[in-house]
N, C-alpha and C positions, 0 to 999 in steps of 0.2 A: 427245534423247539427249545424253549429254555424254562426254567424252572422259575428265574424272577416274577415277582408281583413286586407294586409298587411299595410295600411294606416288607420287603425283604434286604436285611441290613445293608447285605456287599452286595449289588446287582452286578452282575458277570455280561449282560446284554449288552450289546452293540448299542452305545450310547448319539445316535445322529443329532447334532446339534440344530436348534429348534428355536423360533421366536414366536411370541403367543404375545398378540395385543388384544388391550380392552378398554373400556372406560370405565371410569367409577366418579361419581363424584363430581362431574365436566370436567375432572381430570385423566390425561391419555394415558396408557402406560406399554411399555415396549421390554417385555422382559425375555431371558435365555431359559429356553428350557431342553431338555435332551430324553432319550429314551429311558425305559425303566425308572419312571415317575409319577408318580399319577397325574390323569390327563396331562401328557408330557406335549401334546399337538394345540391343545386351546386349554381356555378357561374354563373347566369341567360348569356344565348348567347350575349342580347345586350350589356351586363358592359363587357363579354370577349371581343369584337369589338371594344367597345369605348378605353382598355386601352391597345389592338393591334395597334389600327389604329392612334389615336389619338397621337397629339404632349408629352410625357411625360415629366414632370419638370426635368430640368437638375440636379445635386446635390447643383450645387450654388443658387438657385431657393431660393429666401427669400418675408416674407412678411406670409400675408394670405391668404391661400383656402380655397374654400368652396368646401363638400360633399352635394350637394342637394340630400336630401332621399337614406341616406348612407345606407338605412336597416344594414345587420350587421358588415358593414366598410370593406369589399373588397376593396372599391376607397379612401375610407378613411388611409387605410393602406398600401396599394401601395403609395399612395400622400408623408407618412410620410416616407416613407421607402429610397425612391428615392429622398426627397430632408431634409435634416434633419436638415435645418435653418429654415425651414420655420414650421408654425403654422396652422395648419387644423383643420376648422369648420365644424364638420361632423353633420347634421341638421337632424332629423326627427320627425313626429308627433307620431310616433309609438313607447312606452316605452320600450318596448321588444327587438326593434331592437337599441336604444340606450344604455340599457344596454349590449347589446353584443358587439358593436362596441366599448366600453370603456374595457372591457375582451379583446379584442382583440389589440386593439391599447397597451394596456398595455404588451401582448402574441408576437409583435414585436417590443417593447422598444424604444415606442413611446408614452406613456401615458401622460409624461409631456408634449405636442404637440399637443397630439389631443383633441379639445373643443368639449366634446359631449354635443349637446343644442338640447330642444326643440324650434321650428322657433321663437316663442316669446321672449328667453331667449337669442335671440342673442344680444348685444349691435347697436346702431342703428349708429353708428359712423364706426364701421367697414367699408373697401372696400375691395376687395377682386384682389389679383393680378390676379385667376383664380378661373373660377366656374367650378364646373365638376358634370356631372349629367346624372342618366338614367331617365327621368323624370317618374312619374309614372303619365303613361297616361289612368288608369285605374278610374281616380278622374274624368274625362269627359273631353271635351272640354276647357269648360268654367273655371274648377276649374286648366284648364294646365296652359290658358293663362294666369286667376289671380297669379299662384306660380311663373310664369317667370316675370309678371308684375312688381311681388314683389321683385323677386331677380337679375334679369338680372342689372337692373339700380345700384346697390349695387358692380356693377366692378368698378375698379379704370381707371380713363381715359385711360391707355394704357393696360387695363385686354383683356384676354382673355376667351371667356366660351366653354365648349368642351359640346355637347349633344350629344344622341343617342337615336334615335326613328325609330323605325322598320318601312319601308316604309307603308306595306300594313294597320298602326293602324295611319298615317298619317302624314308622314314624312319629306314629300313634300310640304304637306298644311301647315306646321308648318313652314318649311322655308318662302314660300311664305308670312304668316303670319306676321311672324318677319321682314321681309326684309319690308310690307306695314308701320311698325312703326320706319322707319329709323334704325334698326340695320343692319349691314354688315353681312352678311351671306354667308357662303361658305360652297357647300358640299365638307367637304375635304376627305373621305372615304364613299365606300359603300362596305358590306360585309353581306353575310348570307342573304340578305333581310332588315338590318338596313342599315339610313342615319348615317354617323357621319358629323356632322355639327358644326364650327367652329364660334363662336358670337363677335363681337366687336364692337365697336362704331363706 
């Protein structure tokens, strides 16, 4: 047994290297992924939804993204693929799934584009034209609100945040949530059993 979850900084797990295909877009994609990552085997259902349903960056799309808790850059890579002015900050605490995200971001020729950072290592001046995020609502309640605390305010007056939280692990509550602390909130998609929820000021 191991102690790793996919939000655990140094994962010590037996890392078996892993390829995870999808489509987005009528575009293929063929990325590396390894153990002790989230959905380290496929494309987890709710990040398929989020970048089904969700608004995707046009090609003229400039400025900065964020990947909040890119595990191994699926969102990160789609983000760079689809708009290729713009600069993605694909973020996690997880070392394992940052180094794959930079293998991969590099595997769609996008490497000079994508900032793979641990959350500390981001610069504090950034704003982010868009956030995008399956949040990992596996950190508890408490540790969800604090990671959007910290990032949601980090949009640029006219950003946009795109999430996606499976209704039945609280999907609703989290709307309702966000909408108590004055953000806009809109369920703009529901699919599968996830919300896709649309954030703004």
């Amino acid at each position: 047994m191991t102690g790793d979850h996919y939000f655990t900084a140094q994962p010590t797990s037996d890392a078996p290297a892993r390829e995870v295909e999808f489509s987005v877009a009528d575009r293929d994609y063929r990325l590396s992924s390894a153990g002790g990552v989230f959905s380290a085997s496929r494309l987890d259902p709710g990040t398929a939804v989020l970048l089904r349903k969700a608004e995707l960056p046009a090609a003229d799309t400039t400025g900065d993204l964020l990947d909040l808790g890119c595990g191994f850059g699926p969102i990160s890579c789609v983000l760079a693929d689809l708009a290729p002015t713009s600069t993605i900050w694909a973020v996690d605490v997880n070392a394992r799934a940052r180094e794959l995200t930079a293998a991969n971001a590099a595997r769609v020729g996008a490497a000079d584009r994508v900032r793979v950072s641990a959350p500390d290592d981001v610069p504090d001046g950034v704003r982010f034209a868009q956030i995008w995020s399956n949040p990992p609502i596996r950190i508890g309640k408490d540790g969800l609100h604090d990671l959007l605390l910290r990032w949601l305010p980090r949009l640029a007056p006219d950003g946009v945040g795109w999430l996606v939280v499976a209704r039945h692990l609280g999907g609703d509550s989290l709307q309702r949530w966000l909408t108590e602390r004055s953000w806009q909130v809109e369920r703009y998609a529901s699919q599968k059993g996830f919300r896709v929820l649309r954030v703004t000021r």
